[in-house]
N, C-alpha and C positions, 0 to 999 in steps of 0.2 A: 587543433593542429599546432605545433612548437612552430616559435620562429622559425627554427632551424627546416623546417619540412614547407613552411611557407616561401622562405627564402627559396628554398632547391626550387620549387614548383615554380613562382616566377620566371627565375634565370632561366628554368626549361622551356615557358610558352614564351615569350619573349627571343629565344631564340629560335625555336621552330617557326615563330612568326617571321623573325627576318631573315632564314632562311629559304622562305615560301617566297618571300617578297621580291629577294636578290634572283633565286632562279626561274620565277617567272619572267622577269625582264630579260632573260636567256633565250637565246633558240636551242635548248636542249634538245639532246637527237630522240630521248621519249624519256619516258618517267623510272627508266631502273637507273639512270646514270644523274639522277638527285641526290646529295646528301641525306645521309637517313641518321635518326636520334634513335632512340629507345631509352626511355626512362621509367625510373622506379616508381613504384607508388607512394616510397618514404624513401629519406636520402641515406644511401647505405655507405657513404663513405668513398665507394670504390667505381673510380670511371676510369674505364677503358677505348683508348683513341686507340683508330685505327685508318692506316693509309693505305689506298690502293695503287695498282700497279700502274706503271706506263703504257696511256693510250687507252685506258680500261676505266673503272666507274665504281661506282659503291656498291654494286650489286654485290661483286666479288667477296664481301665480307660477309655480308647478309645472314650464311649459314652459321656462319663463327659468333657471329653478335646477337642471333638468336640464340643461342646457347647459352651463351654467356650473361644475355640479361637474363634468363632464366636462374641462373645461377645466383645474381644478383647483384650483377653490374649494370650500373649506364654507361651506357654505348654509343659514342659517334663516331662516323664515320663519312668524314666531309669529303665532298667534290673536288678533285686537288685541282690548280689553276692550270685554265687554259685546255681542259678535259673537259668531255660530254656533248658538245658544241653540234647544233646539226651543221650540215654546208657539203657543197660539191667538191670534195675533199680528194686531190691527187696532186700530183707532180706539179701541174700550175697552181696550185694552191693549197698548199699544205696547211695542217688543221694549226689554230694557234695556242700551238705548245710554248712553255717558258724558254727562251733562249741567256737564262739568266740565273745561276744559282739563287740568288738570293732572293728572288719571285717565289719560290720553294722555302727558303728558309724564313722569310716573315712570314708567312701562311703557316710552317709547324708551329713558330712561336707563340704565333694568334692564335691558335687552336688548343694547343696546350694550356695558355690563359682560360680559355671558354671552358675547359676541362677543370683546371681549378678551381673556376667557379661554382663546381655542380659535385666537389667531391676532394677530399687529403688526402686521397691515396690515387696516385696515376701511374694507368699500365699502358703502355705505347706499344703498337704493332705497325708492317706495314708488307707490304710483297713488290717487290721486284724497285722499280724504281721509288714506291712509297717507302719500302726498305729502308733503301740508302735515305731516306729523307729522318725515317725514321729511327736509324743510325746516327743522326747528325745530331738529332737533339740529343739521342744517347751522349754525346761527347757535349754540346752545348751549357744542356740544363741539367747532367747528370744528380744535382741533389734534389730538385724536381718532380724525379719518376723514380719509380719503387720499382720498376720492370719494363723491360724492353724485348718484346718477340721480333726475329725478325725472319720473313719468312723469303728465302731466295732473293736475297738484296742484291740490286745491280749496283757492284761495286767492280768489275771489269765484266769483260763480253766470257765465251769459251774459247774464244781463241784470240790473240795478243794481234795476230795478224789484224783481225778487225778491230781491235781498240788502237790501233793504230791510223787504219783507215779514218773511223770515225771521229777521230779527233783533229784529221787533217784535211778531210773532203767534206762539200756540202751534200747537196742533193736529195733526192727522196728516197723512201725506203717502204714497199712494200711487204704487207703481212700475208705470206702464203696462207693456200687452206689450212685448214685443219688436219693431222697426220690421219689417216686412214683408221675409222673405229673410234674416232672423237669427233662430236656434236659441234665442240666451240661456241660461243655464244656471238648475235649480230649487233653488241649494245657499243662498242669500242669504235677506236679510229681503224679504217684498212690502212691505212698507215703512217708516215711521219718524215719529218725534214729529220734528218741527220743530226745539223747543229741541235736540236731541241735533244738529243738525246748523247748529246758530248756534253750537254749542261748537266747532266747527274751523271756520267765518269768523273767528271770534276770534282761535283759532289763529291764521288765516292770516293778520291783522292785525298780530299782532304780531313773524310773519315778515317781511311789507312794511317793516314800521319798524326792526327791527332793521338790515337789510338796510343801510340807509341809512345807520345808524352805525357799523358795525363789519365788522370780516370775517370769512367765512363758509371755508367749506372748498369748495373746486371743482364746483362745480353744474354739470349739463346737464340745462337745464330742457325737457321736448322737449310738444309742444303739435299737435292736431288741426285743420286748417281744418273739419271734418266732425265737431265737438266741441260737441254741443249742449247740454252740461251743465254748462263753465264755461267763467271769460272768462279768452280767452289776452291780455287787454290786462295783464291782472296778470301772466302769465307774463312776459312779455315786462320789466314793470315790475322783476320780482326778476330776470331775468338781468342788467338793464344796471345798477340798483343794487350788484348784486354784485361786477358785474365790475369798478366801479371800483377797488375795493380786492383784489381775486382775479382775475388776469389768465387764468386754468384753466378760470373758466366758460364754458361753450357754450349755444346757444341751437339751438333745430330743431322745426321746425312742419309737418306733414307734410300735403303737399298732396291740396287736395280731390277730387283724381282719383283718390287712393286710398282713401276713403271709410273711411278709423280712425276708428271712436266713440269714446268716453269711457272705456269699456271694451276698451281697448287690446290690453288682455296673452297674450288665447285667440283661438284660433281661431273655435272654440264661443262668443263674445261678441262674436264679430264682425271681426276682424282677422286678414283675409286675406294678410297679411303678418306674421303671426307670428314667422318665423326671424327676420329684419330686428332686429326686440328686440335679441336675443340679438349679433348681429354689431355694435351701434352700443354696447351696453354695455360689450362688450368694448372696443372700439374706445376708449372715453373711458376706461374702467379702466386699459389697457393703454398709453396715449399720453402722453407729456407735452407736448403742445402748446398754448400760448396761442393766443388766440380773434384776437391779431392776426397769429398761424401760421396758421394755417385759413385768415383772410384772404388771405395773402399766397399760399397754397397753389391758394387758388379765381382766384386772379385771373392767375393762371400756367395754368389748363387751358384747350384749347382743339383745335382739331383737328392742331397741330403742337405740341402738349405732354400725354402724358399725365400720370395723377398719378404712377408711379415717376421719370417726369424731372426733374416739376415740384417733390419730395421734393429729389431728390437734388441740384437746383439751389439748391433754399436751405439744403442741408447738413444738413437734417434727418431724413434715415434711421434715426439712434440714438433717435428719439423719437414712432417711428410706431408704429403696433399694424398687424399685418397686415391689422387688420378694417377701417380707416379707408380702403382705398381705397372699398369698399362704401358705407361711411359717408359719405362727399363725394359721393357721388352723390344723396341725397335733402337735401343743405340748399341752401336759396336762395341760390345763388349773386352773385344779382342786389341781392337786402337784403343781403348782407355786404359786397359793395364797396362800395356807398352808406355803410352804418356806418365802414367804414374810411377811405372821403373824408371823411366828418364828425368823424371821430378825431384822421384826419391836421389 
């Protein structure tokens, strides 16, 4: 075995050890809301971190990160702070969430480090509030990471009314059922203080503005018409920010005929298109295409050009991922020409 494959394999049992270690001293609420690794057998280079949602657990990735170590990535996907926690959790005692950006933002740091330990090439994902987390190193560490998914980032609410609220009242906030014909899963908080979830608006705030000034590392920001938890007018806002200065960002909003909630990533949460995930991440991982490639690639399809013609017409074959033909088929074809008239 090379150095190099002995090195991986330490830093790997060395941290699942004290990842074992840390959350046994936990009253975690049961064992899907642990931190979960997935490592290679030899070190392939390529790890992919990922955050999960607010109030929610690692489970959530599980499908994605099986996938993907398959593919031939390692894969973390840590416990974010102050999540998973068992306890009599309501209005007198709300579960203990961060009420502090920056409890959030040393923990991606740290994470990201433990990522570079086990691989040079790092791809960052996150959903909903790990999103916006995972936005922020977007802007933080931007030379860092090779690739940034972000899967319905809380970066406001869907309605301004309540980001308004939430930024100005305490109190608790329960999680209704499940909408009628979804499972839901019972590994999450039923619900949450207020303040603990005005600590990543802020966040997402100061993703917006950074956004503006500086450059980021390749974003695919991907967004819900059937998303009734936050506004995609901010997604939209951090992709074309971004892309001014990062020509790598993507943008994709999945239409309401396919009925994706908020909670994207399982099956079990609703998202009857599960594998889909998996094929379009790849797809932006594996691709080196600018967002005015994509353009030029959508505006080339039609019923006398498929997409390997339409590829190979603009010379770009060395820079597709096999998953993007998949992936061209759920974005709006019809907004991207529009964006590229208004470009051009």
């Amino acid at each position: 075995m090379s150095y190099a494959a002995q090195s991986y394999h330490a830093v790997g049992r060395a941290l699942m050890q004290r990842l074992q270690a840390q959350e046994a001293a936990l009253p975690l609420a049961n064992g899907e809301c642990r931190s979960r690794v997935w490592l290679q057998g030899r070190p392939t280079g390529r790890v992919a971190l990922f955050f999960h949602g607010f109030t929610a657990g690692p489970y959530q990735f599980v499908p994605l990160a099986e996938q993907l170590h398959r593919a031939g990535y390692t894969v973390l996907v840590p416990l974010m702070p102050g999540h998973g926690r068992l306890g009599p959790w309501g209005p007198e005692r709300v579960p203990p969430l961060p009420t502090d950006p920056a409890t959030y933002q040393k923990f991606g740091v740290e994470w990201l480090a433990i990522a570079r330990s086990l691989g040079s090439r790092i791809f960052v994902g996150g959903l909903s509030g790990g999103g916006t987390l995972a936005a922020w190193l977007a802007t933080e560490r931007s030379r860092d990471i090779e690739r940034v998914i972000l899967f319905a980032p809380y970066l406001s609410s869907s309605s301004k009314v309540v980001d308004v609220m939430v930024r100005k009242l305490g109190g608790y906030f329960a999680w209704g059922p499940p909408p009628p014909g979804r499972q839901g899963l019972p590994y999450g908080y039923p619900g949450f203080g207020v303040p603990a979830l005005a600590t990543l608006l802020r966040l997402g705030d100061e993703v917006l503005r950074r956004a503006m000034r500086q450059s980021v590392a390749p974003l695919f920001v991907i967004s819900s018409e059937s998303d009734r938890a936050v506004g995609n007018f901010d997604h939209v806002a951090l992709f074309e920010r971004a892309l001014v200065r990062q020509p790598l960002c993507w943008y994709l909003r999945f239409n309401r005929v396919l009925d994706i909630p908020h909670t994207m990533m399982t099956r079990a949460e609703g998202n009857a298109y599960e594998p889909l995930l998996a094929t379009m991440t790849r797809a932006f991982f594996e691709s080196q295409l600018t967002w005015a490639e994509a353009i030029a690639i959508a505006a080339k399809l039609g019923p006398n050009c498929t997409f390997p013609q339409a590829v190979a017409a603009l010379g770009l074959g060395d820079r597709v991922s096999p998953e993007m033909a998949a992936t061209m088929t759920l974005f709006d074809k019809r907004s991207m020409l529009q964006q590229g008239r208004r470009r051009g």
